[in-house]
Backbone of each chain as ProteinMPNN parsed JSONL, in Angstrom:
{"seq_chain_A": "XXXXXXXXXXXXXXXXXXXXXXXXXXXXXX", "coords_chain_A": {"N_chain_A": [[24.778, -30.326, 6.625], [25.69, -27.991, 5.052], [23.561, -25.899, 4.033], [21.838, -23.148, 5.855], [19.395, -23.259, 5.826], [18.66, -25.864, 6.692], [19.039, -25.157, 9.642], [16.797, -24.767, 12.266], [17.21, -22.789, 13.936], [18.764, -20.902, 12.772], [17.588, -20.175, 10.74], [15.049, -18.229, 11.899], [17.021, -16.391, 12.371], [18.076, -15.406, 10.009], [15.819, -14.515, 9.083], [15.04, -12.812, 11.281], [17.698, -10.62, 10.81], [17.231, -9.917, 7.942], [14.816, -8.599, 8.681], [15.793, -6.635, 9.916], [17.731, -5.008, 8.358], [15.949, -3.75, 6.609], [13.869, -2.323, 7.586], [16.165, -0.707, 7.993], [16.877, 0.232, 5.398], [14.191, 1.37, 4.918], [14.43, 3.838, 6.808], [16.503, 4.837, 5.752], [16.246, 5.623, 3.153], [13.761, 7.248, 3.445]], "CA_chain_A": [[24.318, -29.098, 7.297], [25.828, -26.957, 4.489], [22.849, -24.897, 3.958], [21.415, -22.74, 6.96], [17.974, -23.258, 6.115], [18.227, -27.245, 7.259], [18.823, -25.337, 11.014], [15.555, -23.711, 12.463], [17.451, -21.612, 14.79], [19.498, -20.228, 11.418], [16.603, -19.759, 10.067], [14.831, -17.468, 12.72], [17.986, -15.685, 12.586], [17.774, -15.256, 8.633], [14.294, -13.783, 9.578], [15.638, -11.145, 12.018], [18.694, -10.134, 9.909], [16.376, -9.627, 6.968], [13.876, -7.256, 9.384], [16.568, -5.311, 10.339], [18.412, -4.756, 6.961], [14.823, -3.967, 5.622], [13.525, -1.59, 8.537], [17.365, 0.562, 7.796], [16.621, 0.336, 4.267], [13.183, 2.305, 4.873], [15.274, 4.712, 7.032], [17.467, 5.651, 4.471], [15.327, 6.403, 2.101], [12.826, 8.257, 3.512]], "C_chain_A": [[24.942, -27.857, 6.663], [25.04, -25.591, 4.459], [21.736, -24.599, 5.222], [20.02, -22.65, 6.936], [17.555, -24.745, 6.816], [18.242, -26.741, 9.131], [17.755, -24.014, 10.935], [15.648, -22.301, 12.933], [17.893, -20.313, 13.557], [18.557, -19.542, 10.649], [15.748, -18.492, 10.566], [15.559, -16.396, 12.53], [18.391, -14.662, 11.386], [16.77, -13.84, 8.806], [14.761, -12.308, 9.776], [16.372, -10.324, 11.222], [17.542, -9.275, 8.737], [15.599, -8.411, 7.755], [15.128, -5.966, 9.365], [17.335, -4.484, 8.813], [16.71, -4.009, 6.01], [14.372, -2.846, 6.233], [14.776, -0.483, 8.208], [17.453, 1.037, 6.486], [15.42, 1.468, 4.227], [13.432, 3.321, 5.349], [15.586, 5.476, 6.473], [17.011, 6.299, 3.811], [14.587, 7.484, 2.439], [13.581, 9.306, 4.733]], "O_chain_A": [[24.916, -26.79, 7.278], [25.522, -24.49, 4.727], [20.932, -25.455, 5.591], [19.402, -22.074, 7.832], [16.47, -24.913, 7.373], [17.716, -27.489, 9.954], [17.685, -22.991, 10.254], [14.992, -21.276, 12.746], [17.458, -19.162, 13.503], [18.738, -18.499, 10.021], [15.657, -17.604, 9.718], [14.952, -15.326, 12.487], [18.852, -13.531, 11.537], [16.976, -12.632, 8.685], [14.861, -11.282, 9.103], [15.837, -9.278, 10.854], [17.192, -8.104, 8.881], [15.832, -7.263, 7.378], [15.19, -4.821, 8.917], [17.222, -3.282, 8.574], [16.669, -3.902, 4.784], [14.376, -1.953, 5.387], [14.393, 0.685, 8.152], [18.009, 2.114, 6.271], [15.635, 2.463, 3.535], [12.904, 4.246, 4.732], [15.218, 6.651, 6.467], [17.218, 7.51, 3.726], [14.69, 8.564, 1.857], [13.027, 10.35, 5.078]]}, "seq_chain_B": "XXXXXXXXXXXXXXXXXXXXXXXXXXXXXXXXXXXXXXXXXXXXXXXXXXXXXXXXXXXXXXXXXXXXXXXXXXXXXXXXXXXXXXXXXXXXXXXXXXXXXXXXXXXXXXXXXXXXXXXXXXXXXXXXXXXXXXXXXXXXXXXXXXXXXXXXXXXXXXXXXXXXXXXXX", "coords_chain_B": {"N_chain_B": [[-25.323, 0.775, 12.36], [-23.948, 0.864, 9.018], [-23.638, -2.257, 6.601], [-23.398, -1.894, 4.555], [-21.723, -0.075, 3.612], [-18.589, 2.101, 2.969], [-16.592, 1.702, 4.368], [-17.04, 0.003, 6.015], [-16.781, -2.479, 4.725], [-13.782, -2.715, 3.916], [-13.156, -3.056, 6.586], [-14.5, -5.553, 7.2], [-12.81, -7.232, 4.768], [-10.122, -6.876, 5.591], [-10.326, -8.031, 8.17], [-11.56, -10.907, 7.002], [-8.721, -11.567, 5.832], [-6.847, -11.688, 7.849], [-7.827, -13.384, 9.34], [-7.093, -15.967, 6.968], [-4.937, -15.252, 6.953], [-3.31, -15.716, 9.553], [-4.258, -18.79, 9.669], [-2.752, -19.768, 7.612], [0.01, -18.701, 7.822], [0.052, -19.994, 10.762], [-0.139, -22.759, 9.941], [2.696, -22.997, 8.432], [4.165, -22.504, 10.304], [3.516, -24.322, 12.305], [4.768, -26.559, 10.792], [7.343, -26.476, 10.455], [8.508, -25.438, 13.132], [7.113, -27.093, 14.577], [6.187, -30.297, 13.129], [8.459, -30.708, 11.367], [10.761, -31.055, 13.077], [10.522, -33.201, 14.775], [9.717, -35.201, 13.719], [12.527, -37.011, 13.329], [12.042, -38.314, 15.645], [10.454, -39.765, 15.894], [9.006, -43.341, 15.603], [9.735, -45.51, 12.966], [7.474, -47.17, 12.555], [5.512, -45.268, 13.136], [5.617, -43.009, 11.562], [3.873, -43.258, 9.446], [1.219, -41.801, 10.346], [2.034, -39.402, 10.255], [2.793, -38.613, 8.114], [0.76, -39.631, 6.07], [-1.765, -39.069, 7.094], [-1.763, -36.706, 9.07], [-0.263, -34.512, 7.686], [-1.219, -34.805, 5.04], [-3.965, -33.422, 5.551], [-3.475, -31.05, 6.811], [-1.584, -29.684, 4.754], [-3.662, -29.406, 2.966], [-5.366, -26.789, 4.234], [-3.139, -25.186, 4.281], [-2.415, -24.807, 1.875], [-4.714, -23.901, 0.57], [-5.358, -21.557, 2.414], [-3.311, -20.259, 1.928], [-3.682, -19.215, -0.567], [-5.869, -17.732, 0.046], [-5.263, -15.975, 1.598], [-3.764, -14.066, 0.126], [-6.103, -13.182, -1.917], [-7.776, -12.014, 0.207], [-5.977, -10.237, 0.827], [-5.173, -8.46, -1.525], [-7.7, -7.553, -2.085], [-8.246, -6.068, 0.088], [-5.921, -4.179, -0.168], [-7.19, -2.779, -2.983], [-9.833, -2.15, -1.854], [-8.929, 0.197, -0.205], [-7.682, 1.917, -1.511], [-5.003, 1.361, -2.191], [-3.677, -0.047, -3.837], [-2.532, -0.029, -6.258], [-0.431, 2.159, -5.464], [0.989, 0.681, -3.433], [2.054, -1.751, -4.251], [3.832, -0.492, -6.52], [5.622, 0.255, -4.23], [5.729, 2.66, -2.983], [7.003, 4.06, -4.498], [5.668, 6.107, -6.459], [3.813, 7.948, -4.759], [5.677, 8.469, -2.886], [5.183, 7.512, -0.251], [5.831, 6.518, 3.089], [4.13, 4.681, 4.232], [2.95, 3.329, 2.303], [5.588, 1.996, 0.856], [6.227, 0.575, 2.94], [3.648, -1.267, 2.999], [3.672, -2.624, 0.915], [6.411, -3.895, 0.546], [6.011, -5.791, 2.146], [3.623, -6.608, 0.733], [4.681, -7.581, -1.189], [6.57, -10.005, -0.477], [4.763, -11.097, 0.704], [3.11, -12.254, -1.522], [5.249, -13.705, -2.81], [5.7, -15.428, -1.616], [3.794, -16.983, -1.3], [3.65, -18.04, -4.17], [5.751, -19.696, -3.514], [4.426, -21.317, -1.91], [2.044, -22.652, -3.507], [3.777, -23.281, -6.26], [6.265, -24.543, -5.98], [6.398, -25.843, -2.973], [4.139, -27.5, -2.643], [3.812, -28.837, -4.953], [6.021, -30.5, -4.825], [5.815, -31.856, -2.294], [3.902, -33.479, -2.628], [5.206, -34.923, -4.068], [7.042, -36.379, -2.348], [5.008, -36.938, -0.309], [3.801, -39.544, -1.623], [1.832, -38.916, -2.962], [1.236, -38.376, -5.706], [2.566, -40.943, -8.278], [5.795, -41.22, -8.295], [9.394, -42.429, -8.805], [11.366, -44.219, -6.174], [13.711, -43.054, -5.52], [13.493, -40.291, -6.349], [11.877, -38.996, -4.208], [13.05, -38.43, -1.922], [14.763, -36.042, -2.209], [12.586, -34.538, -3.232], [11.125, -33.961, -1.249], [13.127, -32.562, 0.485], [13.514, -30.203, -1.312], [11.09, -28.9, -0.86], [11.009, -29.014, 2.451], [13.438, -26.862, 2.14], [12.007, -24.755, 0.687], [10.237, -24.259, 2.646], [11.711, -23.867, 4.574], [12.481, -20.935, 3.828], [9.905, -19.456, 3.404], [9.336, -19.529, 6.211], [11.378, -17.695, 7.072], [11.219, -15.476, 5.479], [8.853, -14.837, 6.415], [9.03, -13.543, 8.899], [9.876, -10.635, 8.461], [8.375, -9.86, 7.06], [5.896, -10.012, 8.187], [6.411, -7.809, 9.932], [6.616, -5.502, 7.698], [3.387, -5.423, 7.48], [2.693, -4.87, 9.908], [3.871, -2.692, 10.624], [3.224, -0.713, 8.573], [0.647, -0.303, 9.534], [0.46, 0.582, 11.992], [2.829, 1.999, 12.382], [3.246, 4.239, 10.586]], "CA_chain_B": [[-23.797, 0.613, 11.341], [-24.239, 0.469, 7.963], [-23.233, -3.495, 6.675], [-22.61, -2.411, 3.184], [-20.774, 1.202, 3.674], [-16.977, 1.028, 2.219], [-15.614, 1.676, 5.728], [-17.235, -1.559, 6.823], [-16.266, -3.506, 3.697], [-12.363, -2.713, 4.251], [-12.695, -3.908, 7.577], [-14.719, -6.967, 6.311], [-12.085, -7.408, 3.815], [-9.563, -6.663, 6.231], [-10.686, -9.137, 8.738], [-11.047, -12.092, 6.331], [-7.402, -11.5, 5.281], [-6.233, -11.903, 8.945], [-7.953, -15.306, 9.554], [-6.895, -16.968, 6.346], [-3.336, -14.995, 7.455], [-3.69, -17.014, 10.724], [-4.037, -20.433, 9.41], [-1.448, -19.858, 6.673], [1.407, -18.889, 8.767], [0.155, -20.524, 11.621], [0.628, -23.706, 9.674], [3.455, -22.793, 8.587], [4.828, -22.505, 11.729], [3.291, -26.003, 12.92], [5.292, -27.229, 9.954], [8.762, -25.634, 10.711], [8.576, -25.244, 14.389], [6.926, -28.405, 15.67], [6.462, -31.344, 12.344], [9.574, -31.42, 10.747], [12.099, -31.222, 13.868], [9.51, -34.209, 15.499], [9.848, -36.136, 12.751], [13.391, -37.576, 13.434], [11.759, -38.617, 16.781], [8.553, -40.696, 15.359], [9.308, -44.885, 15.532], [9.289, -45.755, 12.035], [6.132, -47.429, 11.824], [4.269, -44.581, 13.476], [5.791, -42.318, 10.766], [2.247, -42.87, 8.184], [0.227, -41.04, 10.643], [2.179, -37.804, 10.11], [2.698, -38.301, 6.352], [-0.252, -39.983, 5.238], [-3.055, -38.55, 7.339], [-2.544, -35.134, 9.003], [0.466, -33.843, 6.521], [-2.112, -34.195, 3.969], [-4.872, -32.243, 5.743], [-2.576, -29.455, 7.086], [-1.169, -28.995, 3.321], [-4.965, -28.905, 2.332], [-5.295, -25.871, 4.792], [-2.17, -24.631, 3.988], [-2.256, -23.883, 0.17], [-5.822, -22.539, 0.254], [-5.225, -20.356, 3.109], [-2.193, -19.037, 1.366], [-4.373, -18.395, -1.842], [-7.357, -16.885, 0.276], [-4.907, -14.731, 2.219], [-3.369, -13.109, -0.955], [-7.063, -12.518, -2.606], [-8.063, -11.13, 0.728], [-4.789, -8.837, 0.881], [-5.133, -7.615, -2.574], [-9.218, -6.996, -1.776], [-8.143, -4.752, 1.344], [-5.56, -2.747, -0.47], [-7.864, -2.169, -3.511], [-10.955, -1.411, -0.942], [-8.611, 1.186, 0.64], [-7.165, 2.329, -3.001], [-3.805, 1.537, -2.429], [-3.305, -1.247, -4.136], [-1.092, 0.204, -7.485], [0.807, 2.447, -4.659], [1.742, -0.2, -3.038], [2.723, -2.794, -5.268], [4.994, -0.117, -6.636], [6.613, -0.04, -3.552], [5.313, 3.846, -2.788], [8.017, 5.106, -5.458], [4.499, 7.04, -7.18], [3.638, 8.832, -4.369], [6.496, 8.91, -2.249], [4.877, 7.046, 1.145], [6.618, 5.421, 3.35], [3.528, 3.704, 4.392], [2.729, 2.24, 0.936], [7.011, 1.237, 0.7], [5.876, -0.78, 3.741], [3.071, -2.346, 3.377], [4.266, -2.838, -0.389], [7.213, -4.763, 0.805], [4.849, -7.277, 2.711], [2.614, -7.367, -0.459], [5.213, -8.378, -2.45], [6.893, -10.804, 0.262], [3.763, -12.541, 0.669], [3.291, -12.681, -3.045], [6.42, -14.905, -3.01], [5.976, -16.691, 0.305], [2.65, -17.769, -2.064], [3.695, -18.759, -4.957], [6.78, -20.771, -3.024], [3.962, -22.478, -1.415], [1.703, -23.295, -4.477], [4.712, -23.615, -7.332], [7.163, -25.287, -5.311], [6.447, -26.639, -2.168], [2.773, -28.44, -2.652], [4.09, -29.992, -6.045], [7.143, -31.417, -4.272], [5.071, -32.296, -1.21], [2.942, -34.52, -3.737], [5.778, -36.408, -4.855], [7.158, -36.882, -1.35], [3.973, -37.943, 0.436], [3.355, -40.133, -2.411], [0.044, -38.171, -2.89], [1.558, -38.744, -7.255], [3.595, -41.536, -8.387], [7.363, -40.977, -8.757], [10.414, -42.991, -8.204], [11.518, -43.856, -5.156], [14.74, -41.688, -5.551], [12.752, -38.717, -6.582], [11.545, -38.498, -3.017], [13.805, -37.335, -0.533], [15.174, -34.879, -3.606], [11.46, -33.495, -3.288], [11.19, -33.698, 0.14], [14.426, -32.057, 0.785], [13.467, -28.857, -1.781], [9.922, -28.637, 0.013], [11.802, -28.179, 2.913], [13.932, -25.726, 1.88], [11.295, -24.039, 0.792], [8.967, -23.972, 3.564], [12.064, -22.637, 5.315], [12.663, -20.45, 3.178], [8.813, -18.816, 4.027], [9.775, -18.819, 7.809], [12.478, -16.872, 7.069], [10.715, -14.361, 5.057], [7.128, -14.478, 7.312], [9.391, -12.483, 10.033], [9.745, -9.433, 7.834], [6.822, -9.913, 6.373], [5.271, -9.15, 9.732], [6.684, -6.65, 10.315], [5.938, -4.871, 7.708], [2.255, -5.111, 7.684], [1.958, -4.438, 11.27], [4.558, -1.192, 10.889], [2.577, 0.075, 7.821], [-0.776, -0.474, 9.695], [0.72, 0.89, 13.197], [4.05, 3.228, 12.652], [3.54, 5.252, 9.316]], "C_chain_B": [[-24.495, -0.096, 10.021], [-23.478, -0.72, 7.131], [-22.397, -2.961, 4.9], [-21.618, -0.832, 2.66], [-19.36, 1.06, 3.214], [-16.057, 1.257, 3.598], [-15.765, 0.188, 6.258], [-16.614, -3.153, 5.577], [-14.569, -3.669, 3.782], [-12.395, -3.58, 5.406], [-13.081, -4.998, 7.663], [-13.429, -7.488, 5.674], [-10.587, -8.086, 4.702], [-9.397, -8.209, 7.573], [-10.487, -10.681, 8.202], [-9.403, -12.433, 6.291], [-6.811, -12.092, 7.071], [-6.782, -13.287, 9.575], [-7.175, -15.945, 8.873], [-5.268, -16.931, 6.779], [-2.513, -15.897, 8.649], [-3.276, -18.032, 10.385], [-3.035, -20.18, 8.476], [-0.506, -20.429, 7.279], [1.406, -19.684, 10.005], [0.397, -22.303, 11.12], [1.997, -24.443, 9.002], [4.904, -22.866, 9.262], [5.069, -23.796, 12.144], [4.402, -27.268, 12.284], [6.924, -27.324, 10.563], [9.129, -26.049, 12.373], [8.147, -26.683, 15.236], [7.146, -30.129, 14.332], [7.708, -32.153, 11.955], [10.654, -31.732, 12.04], [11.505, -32.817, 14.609], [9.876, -35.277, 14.668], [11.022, -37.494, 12.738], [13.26, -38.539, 14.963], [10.856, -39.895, 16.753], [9.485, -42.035, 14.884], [8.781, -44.572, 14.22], [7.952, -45.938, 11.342], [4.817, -46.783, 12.202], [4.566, -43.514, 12.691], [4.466, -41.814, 9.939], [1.877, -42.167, 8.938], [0.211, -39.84, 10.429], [2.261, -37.964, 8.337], [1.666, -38.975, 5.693], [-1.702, -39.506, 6.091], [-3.022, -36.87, 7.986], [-1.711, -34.458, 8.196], [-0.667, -33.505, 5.609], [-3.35, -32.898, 4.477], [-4.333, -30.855, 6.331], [-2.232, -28.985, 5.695], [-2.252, -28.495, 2.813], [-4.849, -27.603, 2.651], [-4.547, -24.823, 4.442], [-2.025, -23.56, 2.908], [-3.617, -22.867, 0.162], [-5.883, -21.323, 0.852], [-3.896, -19.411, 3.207], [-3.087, -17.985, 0.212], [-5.664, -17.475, -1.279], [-6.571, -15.652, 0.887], [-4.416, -13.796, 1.441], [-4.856, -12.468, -1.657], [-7.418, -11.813, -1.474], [-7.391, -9.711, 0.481], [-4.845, -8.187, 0.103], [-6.306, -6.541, -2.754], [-8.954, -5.319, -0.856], [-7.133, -3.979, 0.8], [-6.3, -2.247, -2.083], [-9.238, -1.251, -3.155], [-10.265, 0.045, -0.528], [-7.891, 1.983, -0.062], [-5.788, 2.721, -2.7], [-2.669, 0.942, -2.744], [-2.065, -0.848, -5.417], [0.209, 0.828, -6.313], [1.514, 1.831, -3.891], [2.507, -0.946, -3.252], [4.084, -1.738, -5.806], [5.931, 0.5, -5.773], [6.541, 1.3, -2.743], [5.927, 4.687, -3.67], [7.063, 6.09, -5.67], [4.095, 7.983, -6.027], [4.514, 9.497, -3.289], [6.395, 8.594, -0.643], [5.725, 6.03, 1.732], [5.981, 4.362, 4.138], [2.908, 2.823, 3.417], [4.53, 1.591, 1.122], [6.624, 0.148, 1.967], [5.145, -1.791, 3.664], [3.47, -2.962, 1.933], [5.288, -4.169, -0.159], [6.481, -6.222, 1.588], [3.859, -7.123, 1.749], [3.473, -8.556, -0.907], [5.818, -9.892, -1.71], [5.727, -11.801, 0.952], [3.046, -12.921, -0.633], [4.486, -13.867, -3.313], [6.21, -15.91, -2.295], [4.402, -18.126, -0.774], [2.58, -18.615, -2.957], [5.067, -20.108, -4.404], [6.026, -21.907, -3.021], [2.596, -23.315, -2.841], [2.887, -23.749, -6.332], [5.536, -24.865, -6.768], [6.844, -26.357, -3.966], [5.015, -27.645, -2.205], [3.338, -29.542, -3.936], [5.235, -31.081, -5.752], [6.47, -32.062, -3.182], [4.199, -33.766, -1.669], [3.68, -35.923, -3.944], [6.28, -37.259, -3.526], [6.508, -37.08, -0.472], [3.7, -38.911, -0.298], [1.571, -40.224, -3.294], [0.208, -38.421, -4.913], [2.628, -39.752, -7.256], [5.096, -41.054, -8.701], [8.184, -42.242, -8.215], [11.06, -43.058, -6.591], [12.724, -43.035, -4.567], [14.266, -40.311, -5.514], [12.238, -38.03, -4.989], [12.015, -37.463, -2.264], [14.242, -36.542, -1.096], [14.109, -33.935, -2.78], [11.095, -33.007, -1.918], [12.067, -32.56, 1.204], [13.809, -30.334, 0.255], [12.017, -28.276, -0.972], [10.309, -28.099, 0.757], [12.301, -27.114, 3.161], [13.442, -24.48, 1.998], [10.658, -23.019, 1.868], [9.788, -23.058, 4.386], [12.269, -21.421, 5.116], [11.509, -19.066, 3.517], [8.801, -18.625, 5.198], [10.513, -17.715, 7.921], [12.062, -15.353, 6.635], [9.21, -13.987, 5.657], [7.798, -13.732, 8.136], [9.076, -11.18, 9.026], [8.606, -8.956, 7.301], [5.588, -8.864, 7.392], [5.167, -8.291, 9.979], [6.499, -5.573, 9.248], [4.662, -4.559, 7.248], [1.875, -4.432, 8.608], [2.701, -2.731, 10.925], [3.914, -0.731, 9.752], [1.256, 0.605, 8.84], [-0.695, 0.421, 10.936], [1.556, 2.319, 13.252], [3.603, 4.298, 11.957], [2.036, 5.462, 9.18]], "O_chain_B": [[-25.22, -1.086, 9.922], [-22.388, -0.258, 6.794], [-21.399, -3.386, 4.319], [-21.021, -0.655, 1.598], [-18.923, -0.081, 3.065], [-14.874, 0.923, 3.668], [-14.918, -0.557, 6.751], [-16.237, -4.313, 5.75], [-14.121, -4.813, 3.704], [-11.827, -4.672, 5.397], [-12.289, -5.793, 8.17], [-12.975, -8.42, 6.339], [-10.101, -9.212, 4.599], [-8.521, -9.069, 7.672], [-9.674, -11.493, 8.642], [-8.96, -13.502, 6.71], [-6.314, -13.218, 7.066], [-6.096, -14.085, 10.214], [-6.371, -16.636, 9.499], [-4.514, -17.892, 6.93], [-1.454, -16.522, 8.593], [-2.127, -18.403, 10.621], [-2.054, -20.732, 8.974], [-0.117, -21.587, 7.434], [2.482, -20.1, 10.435], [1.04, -23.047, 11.861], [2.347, -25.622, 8.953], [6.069, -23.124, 8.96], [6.143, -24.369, 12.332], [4.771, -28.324, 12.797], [7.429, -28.336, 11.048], [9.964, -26.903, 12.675], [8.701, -27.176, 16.218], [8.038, -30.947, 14.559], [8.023, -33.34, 12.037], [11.376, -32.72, 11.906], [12.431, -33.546, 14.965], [10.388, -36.28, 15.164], [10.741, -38.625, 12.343], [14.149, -39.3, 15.346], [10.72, -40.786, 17.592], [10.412, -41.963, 14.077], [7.845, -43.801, 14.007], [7.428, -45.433, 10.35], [3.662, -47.141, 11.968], [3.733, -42.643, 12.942], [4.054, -40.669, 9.755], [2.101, -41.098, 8.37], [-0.776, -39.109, 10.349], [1.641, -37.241, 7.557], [1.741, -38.841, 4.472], [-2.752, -39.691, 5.476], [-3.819, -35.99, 7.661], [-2.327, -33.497, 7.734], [-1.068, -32.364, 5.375], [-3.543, -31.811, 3.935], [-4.888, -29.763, 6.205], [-2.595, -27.84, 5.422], [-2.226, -27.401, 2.248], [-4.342, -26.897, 1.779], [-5.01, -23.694, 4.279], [-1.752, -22.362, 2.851], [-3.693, -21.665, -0.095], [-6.254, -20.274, 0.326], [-3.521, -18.484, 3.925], [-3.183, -16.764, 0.095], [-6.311, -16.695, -1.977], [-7.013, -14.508, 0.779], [-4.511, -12.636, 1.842], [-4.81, -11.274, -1.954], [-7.505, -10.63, -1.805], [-7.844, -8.618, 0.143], [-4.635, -7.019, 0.43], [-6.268, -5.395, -3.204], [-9.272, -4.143, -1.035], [-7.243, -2.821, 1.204], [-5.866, -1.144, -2.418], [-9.661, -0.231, -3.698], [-11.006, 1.027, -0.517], [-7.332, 2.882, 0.567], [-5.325, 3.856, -2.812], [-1.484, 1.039, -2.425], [-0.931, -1.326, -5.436], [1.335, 0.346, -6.19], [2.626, 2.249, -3.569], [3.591, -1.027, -2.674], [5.234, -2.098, -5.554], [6.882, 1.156, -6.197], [7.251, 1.277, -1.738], [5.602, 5.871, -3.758], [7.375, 7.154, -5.135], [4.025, 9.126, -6.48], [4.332, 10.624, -2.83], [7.151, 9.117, 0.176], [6.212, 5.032, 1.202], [6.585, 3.419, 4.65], [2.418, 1.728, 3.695], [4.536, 0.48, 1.651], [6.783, -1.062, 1.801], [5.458, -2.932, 4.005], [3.571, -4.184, 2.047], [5.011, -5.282, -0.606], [6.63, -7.423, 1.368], [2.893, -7.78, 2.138], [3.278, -9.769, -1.0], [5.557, -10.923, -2.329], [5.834, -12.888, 1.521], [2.406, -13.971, -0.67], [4.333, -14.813, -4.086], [6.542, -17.089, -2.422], [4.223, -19.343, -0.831], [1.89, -19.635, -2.957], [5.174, -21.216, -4.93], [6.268, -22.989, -3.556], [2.454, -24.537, -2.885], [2.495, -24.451, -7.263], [5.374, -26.019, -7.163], [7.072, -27.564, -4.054], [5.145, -28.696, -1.578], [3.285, -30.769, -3.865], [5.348, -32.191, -6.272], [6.714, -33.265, -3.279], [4.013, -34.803, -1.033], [3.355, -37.109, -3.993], [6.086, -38.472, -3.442], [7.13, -37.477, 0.514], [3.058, -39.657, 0.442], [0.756, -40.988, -3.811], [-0.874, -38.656, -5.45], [3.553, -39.641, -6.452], [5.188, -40.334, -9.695], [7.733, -42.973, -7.333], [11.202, -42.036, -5.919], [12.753, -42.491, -3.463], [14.627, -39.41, -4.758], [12.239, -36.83, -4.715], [11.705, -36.299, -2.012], [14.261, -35.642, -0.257], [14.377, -33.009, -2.014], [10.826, -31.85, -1.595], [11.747, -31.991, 2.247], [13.658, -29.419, 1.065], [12.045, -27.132, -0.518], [10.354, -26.875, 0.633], [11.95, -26.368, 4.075], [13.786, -23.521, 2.69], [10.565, -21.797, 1.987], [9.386, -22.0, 4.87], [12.279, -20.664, 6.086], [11.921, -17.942, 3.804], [8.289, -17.567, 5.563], [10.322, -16.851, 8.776], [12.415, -14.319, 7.204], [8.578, -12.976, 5.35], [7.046, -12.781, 8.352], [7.902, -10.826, 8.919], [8.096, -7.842, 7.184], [4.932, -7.823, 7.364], [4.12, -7.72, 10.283], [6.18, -4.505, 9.771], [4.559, -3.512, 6.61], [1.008, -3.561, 8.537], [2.002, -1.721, 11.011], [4.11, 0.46, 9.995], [0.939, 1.794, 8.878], [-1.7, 1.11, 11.11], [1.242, 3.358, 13.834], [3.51, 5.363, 12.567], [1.593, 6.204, 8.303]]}, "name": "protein", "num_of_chains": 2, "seq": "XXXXXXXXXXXXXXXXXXXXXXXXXXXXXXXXXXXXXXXXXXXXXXXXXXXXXXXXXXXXXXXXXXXXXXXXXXXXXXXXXXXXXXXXXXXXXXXXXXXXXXXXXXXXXXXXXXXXXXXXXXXXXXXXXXXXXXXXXXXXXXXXXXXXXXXXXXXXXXXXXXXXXXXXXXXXXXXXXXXXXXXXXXXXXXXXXXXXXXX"}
């Protein structure tokens, strides 16, 4: 269970993280 | 209403793209969310039914309605001519509704080729849909996997920003 893509929840969570980091990124910039 | 006007062809265009978008991710999903966690559940010898009869016809589904949802997507931002500004991300004109929907071009540009480079050719070897070794399997099985989660992970953002190009900006 090294890598957090074998859990679904981790994965979901991946997801979110990513939106948000991505959504503050477009922020910034503009 | 005129059938062949370019307002009605976008949303033609437009439309298609959101079915094949549908079955994509929605099998996708089926994969991630209900197949694989099920799987550890399924008596051995009722295992074939998921890997030798509907695995295969969900993957059918799968790959084409990845490849139909990218020719749609590319259709509807060339119909709506904003297909170079997008792709480059809006840098050229400075939108921050091309940088959006741009970022969900390109993130389902990947999520695409994951699923025709990587995960269908590994899928092959671990349904036994091509011969390989029986080592080679769970290897392929395993990076499939990965993969597929890999496209869950990036279908959230993804989401988001189609809908926040299409909605916010």
């Amino acid at each position: 269970m090294n890598n957090p893509l074998e859990s679904l929840s981790k994965t979901v969570l991946i997801g979110i993280i990513l939106t948000i980091i991505m959504v503050l990124a477009i922020n910034l910039i503009y | 209403m005129d059938f062949f006007e370019p307002a009605y062809l976008v949303f033609f265009s437009r439309w298609l793209h959101v079915l094949s978008g549908i079955m994509w991710i929605g099998l996708l999903w089926y994969f991630n969310f209900v197949q694989i966690p099920s799987m550890p559940n399924i008596p051995d010898n009722q295992k074939p039914a998921i890997s030798k009869v509907i695995a295969p016809k969900a993957l059918f589904w799968f790959r084409w309605a990845a490849l139909a949802t990218i020719i749609t997507g590319l259709s509807t931002a060339h119909l709506n001519g904003y297909l170079v500004n997008a792709l480059t991300l809006g840098i050229i004109d400075g939108s921050q509704k091309d940088t959006a929907i741009g970022i969900g071009m390109w993130l389902g540009i990947i999520m695409a080729y994951n699923v025709w480079m990587i995960i269908w050719p590994n899928q092959k070897i671990a349904l036994g849909i091509v011969s390989a070794n029986d080592d080679e399997k769970p290897l392929a099985a395993r990076k499939a996997m990965l993969f597929s989660r890999t496209n869950t992970a990036l279908s959230i953002p993804m989401l988001y920003a189609m809908v926040s190009a299409q909605n916010l900006y």
